[in-house]
TORKOL-4160 file (C-alpha; in steps of 0.2 Angstrom, whole numbers, padded with zeros to 4 digits, m for minus):
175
<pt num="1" X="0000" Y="0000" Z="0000"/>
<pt num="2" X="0007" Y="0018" Z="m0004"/>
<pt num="3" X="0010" Y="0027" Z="0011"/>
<pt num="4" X="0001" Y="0045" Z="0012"/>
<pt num="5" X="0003" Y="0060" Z="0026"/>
<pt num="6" X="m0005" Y="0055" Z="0041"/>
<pt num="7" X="m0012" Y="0074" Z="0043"/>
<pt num="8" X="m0015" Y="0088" Z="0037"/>
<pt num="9" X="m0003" Y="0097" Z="0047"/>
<pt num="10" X="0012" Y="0085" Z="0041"/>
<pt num="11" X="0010" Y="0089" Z="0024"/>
<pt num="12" X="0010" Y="0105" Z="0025"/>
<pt num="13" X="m0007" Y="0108" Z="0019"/>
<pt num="14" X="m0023" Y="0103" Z="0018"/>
<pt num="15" X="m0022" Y="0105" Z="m0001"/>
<pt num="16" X="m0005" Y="0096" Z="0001"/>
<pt num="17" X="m0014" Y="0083" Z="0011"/>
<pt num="18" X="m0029" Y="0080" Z="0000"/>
<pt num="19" X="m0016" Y="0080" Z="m0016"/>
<pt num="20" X="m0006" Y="0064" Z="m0007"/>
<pt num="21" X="m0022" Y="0056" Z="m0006"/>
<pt num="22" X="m0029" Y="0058" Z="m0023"/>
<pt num="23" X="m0010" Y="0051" Z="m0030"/>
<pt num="24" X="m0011" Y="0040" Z="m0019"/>
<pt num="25" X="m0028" Y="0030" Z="m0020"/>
<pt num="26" X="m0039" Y="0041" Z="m0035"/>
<pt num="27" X="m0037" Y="0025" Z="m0046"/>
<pt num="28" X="m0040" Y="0012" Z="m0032"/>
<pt num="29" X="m0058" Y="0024" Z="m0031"/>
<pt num="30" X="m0062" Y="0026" Z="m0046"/>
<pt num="31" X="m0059" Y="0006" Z="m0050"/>
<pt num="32" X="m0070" Y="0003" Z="m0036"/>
<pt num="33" X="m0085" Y="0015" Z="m0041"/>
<pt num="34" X="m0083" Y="0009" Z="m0060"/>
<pt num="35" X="m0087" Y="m0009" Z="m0051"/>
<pt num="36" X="m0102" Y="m0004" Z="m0042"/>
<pt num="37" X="m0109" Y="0008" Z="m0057"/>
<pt num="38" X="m0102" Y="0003" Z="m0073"/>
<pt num="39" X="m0098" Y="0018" Z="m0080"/>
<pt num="40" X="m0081" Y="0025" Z="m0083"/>
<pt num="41" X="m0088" Y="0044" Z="m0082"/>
<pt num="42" X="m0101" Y="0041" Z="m0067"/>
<pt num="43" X="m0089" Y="0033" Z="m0055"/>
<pt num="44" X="m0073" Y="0047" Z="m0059"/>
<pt num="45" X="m0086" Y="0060" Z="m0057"/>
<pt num="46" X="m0092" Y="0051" Z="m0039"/>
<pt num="47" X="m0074" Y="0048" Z="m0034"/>
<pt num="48" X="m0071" Y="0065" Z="m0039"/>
<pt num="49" X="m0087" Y="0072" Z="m0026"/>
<pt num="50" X="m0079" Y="0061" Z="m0013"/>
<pt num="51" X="m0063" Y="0070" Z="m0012"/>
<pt num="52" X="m0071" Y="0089" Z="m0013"/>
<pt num="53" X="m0083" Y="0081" Z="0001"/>
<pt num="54" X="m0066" Y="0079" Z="0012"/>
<pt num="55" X="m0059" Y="0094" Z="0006"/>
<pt num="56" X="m0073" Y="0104" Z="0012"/>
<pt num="57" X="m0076" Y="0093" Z="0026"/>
<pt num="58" X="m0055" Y="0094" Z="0032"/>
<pt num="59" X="m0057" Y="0105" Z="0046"/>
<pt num="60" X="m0069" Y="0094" Z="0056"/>
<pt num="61" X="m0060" Y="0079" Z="0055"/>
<pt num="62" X="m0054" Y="0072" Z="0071"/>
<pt num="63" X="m0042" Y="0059" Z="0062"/>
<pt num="64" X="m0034" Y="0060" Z="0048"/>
<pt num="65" X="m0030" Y="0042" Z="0048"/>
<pt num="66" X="m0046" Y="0039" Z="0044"/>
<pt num="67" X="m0048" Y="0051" Z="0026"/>
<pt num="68" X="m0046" Y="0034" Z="0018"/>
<pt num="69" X="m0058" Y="0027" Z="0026"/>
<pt num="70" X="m0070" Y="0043" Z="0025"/>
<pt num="71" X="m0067" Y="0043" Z="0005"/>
<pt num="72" X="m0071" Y="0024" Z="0003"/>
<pt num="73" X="m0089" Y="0025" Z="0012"/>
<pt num="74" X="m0091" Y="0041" Z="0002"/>
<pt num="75" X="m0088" Y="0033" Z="m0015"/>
<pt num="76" X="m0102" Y="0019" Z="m0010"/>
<pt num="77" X="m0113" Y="0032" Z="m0005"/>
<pt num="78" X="m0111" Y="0041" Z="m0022"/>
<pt num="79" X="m0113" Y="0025" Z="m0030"/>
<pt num="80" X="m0129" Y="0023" Z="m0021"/>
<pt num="81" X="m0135" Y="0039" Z="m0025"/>
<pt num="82" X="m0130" Y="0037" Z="m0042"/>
<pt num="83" X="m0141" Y="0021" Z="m0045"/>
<pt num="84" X="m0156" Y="0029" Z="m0036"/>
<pt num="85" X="m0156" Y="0042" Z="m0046"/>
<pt num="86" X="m0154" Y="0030" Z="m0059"/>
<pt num="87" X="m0168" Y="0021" Z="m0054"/>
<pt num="88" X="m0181" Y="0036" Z="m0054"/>
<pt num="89" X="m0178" Y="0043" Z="m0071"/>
<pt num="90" X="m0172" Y="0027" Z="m0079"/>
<pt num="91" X="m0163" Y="0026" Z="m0096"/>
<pt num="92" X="m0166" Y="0042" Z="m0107"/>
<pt num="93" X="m0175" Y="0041" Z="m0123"/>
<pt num="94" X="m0164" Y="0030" Z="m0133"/>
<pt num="95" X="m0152" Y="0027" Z="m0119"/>
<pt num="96" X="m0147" Y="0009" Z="m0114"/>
<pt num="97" X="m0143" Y="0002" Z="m0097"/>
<pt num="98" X="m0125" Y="0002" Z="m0097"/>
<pt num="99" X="m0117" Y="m0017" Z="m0102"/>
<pt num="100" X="m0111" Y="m0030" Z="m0089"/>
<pt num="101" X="m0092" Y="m0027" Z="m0095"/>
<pt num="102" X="m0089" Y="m0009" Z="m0089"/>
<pt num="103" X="m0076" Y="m0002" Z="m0101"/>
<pt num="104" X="m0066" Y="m0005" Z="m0117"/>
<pt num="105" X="m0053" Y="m0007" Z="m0106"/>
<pt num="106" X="m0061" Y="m0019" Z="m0096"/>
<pt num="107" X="m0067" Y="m0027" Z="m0111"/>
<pt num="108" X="m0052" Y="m0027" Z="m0119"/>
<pt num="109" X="m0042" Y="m0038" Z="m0106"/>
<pt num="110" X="m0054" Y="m0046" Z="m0101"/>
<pt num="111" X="m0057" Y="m0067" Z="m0103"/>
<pt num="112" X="m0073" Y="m0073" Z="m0108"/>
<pt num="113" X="m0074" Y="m0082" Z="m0090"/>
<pt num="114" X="m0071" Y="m0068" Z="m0082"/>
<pt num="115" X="m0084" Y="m0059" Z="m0092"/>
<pt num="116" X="m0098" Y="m0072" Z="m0086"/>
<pt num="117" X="m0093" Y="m0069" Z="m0068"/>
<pt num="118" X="m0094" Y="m0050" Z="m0072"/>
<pt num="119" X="m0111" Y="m0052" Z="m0077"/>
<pt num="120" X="m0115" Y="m0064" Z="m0063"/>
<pt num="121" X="m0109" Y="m0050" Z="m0050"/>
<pt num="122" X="m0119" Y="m0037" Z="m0059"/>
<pt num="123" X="m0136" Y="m0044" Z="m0054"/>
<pt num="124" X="m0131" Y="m0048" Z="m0036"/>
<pt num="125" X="m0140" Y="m0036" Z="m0025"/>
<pt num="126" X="m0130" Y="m0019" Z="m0021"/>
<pt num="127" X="m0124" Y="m0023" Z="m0002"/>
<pt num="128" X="m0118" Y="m0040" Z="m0009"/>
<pt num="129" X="m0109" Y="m0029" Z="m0026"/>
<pt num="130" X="m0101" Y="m0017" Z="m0012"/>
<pt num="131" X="m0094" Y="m0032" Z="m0001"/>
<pt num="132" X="m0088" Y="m0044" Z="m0012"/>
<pt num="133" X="m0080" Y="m0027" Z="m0023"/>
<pt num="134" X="m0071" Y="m0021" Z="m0004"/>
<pt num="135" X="m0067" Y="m0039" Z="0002"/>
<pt num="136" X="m0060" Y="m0045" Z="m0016"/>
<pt num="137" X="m0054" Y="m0029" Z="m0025"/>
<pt num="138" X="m0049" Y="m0021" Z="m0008"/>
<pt num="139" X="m0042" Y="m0034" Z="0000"/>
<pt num="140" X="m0049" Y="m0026" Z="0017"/>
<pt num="141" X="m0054" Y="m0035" Z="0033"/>
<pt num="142" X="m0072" Y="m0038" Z="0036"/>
<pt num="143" X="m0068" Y="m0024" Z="0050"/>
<pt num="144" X="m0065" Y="m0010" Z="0037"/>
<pt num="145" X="m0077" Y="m0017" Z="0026"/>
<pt num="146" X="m0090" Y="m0014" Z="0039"/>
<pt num="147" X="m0086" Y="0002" Z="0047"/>
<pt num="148" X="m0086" Y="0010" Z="0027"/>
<pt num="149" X="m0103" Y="0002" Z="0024"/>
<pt num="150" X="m0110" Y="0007" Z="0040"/>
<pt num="151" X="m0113" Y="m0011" Z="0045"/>
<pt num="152" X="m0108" Y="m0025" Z="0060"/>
<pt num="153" X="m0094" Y="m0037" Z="0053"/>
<pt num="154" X="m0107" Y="m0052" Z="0056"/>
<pt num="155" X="m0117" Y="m0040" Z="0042"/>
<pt num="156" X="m0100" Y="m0042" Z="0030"/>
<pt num="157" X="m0097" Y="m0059" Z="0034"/>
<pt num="158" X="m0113" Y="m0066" Z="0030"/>
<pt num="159" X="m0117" Y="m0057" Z="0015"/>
<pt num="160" X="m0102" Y="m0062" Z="0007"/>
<pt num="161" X="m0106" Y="m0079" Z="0011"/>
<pt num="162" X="m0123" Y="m0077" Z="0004"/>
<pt num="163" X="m0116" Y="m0067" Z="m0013"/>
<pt num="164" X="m0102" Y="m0082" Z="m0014"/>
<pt num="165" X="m0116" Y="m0095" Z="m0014"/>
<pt num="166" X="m0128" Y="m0085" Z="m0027"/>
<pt num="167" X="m0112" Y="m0082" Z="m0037"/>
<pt num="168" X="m0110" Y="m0099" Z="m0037"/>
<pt num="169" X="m0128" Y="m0105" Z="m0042"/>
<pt num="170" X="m0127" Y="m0092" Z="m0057"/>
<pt num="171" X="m0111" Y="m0099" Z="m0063"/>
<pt num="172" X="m0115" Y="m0116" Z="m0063"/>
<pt num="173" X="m0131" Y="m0116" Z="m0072"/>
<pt num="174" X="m0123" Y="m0106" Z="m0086"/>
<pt num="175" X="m0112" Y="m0121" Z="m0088"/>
């Protein structure tokens, strides 16, 4: 993991401060907002809210340790706002619902199986997306995973177990 300033006052900055962050974990953000929405332009505009949120927000936090944490529960939060709003004005007039592979990148390097489980994950519920996307794209403890989603660990343990077994039925009746 890159290793950031632990405060604003040790950077120099709060712009400095905010700047370290973005280097540091902008692309680790946006890669997780493009796996919980889809689209390349939604999750860097979500990503981008997250960090003016903590840059207007600088002042009142108590630990800076926790900035990372702080961005990651606001990127979910974005995505969920992004869907719901999503959800109330649906597609536009001759708008499709973005595909299952979220980018020409992503398509691009992508395998055909990895394709199906992409498509498997996409119609999980959201909580399950948001868990199995900090737990296996992450790589964070059930512990991190929980305090970003605002849930018990027991929450996070279960519904990955629960989105593990779906994911698992799905995949083999497309076999």
């Amino acid at each position: 993991m890159k290793t950031i300033a632990r405060s604003p006052a040790a950077a120099g900055s709060a712009d400095e401060f905010i700047s370290g962050l973005y280097r540091a974990h902008a692309v680790e953000l946006v890669r997780l907002a493009l796996l919980l929405l889809g689209d390349q332009a939604s999750a860097e505009d979500v990503v981008q809210d997250a960090f003016l949120g903590l840059q207007d927000g600088l002042a009142r936090l108590r630990d800076p340790g926790k900035a990372l944490a702080y961005l990651r529960a606001s990127v979910v939060n974005g995505c969920r706002s992004v869907h719901r709003r999503r959800a109330r004005t649906g597609p536009h007039r001759g708008e499709r619902e973005p595909p299952p592979v979220w980018s020409a990148e992503s398509a691009a390097i992508a395998s055909e199986d990895r394709k199906v489980v992409l498509a498997a994950v996409a119609g999980l519920p959201q909580r399950a997306r948001e868990v199995l996307a900090f737990r296996y794209f992450l790589d964070l403890p059930d512990q991190q995973i929980a305090a970003a989603l605002g849930v018990s660990r027991s929450t996070v343990s279960s519904t990955a177990s629960r989105a593990l077994a779906a994911l698992a039925h799905k995949l083999e009746r497309q076999q």
